[in-house]
PLY file of the C-alpha trace (Angstrom):
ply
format ascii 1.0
element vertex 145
property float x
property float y
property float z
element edge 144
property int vertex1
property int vertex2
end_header
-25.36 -61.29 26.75
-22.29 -63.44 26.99
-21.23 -63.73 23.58
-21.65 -59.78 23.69
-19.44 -59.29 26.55
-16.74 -61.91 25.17
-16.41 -60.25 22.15
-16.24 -56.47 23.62
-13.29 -58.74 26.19
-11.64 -59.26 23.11
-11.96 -56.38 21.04
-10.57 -54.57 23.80
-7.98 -57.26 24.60
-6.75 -56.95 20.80
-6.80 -53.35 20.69
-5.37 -52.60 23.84
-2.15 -54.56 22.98
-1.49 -52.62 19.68
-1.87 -49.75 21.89
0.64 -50.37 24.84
3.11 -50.63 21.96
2.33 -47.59 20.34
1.80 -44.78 22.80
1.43 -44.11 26.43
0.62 -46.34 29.75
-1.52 -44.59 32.43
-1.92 -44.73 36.19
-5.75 -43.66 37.61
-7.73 -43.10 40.43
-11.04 -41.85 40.11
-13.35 -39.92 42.73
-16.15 -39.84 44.58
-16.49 -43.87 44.22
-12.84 -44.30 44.79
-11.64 -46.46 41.78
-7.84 -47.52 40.79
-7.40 -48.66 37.50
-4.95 -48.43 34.40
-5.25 -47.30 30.71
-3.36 -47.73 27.32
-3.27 -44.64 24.61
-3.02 -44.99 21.15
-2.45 -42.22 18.45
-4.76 -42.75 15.26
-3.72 -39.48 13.53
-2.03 -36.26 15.06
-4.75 -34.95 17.51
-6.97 -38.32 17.65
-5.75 -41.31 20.23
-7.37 -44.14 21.17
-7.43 -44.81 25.33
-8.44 -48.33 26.62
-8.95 -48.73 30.79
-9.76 -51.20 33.05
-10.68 -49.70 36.47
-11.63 -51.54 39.80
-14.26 -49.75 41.69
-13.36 -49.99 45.45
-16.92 -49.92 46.88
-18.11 -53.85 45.85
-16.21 -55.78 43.58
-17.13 -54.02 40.46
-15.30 -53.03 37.12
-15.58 -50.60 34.70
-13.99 -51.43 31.10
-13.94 -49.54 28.25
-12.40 -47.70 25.43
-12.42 -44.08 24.21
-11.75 -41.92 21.07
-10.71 -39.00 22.14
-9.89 -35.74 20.59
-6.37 -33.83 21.86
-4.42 -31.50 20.40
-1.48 -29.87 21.93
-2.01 -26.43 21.99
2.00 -25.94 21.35
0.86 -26.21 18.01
-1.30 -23.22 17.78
1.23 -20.60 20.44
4.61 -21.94 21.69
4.11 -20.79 25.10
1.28 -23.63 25.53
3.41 -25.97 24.47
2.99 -29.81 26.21
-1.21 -28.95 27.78
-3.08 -30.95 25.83
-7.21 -30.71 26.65
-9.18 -33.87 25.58
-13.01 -34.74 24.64
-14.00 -38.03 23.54
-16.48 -40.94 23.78
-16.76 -44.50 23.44
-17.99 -47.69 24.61
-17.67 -49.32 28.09
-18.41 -52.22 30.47
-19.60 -51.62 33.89
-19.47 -55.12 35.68
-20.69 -55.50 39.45
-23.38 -57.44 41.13
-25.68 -59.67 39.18
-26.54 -57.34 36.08
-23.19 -56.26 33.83
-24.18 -52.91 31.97
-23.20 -52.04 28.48
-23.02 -48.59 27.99
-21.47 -45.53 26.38
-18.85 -43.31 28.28
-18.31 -39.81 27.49
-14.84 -37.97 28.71
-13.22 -34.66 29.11
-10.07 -33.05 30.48
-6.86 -31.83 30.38
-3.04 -33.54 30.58
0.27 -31.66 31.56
3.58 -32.48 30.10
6.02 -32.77 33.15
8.54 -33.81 30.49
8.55 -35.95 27.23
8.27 -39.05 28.72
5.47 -38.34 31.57
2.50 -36.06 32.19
-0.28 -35.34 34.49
-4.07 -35.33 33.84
-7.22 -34.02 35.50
-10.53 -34.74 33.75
-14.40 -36.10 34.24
-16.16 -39.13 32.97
-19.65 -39.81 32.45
-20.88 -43.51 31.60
-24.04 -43.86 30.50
-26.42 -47.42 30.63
-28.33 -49.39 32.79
-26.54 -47.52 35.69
-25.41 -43.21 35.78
-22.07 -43.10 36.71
-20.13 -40.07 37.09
-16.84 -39.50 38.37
-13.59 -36.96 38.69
-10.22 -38.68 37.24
-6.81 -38.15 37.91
-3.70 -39.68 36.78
0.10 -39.53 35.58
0.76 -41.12 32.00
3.88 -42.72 30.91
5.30 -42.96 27.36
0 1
1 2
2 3
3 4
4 5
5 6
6 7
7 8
8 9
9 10
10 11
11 12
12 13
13 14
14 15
15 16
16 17
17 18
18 19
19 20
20 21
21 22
22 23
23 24
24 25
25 26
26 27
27 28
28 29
29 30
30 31
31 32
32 33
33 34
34 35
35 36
36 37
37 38
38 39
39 40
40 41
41 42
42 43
43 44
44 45
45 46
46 47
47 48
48 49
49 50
50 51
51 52
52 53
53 54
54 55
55 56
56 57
57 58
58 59
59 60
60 61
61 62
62 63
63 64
64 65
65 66
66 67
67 68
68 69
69 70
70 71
71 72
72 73
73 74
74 75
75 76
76 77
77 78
78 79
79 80
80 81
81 82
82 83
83 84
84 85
85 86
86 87
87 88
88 89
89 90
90 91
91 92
92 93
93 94
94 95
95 96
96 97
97 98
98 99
99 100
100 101
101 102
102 103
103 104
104 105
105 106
106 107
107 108
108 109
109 110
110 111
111 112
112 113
113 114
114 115
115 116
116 117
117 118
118 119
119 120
120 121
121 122
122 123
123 124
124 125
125 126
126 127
127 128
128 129
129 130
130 131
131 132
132 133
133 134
134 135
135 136
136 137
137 138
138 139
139 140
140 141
141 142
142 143
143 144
């Protein structure tokens, strides 16, 4: 179980640097287990990014790593007046570690970001994680690029 959880550490550790100097830095909090946490975003191809996060989980020491591919298209694309919402679906891997039993799992993700400007946006969106423990939770967060 170790050497799995040192080598997701540093998959994530590896992938997560290319990322912060590629694309976009976000701020998160997450609801109804009030978390705080931060993510990197990547972009693989136009409408496919890459987001890596490391959230602390308020009630108990616990952490939830993890990383996403995630489909998102801005809709400016497709009619002008659109332009800067971007919705987002995706899935990927994740950590969930608290207490005595760390759980590897999958996490699955949807929402929406806002453009405020070309530099920052807004985001509203739900996450499921899926593995020895059900976790659900309501995100929202700015992102910085």
């Amino acid at each position: 179980m170790t050497k799995k959880l040192t080598l997701l550490l540093l998959l994530l550790a590896l992938l997560g640097s290319s990322a912060l100097a590629q694309r976009a830095f976000q701020l998160r909090l997450g609801l109804p287990a009030a978390s705080v946490g931060i993510g990197l975003e990547s972009a693989f191809e136009r409408n496919v990014v890459a987001n890596f996060y490391g959230d602390a989980v308020l009630n108990g020491p616990s952490f939830l790593l993890g990383g996403e591919v995630q489909f998102k298209p801005d809709l400016g694309q497709f009619d002008r007046d659109f332009r800067g919402i971007r919705p987002y679906f995706g899935g990927g891997v994740g950590l969930f570690v608290g207490g005595n039993n760390p759980a590897i799992g999958i996490s699955l993700s949807a929402g929406v970001e806002f453009a405020l400007d070309a530099e920052a946006g807004l985001f509203l969106g739900g996450q499921s994680f899926f593995g020895n423990i059900r976790a659900d939770r309501f995100l929202l967060g700015a992102s910085f690029r």
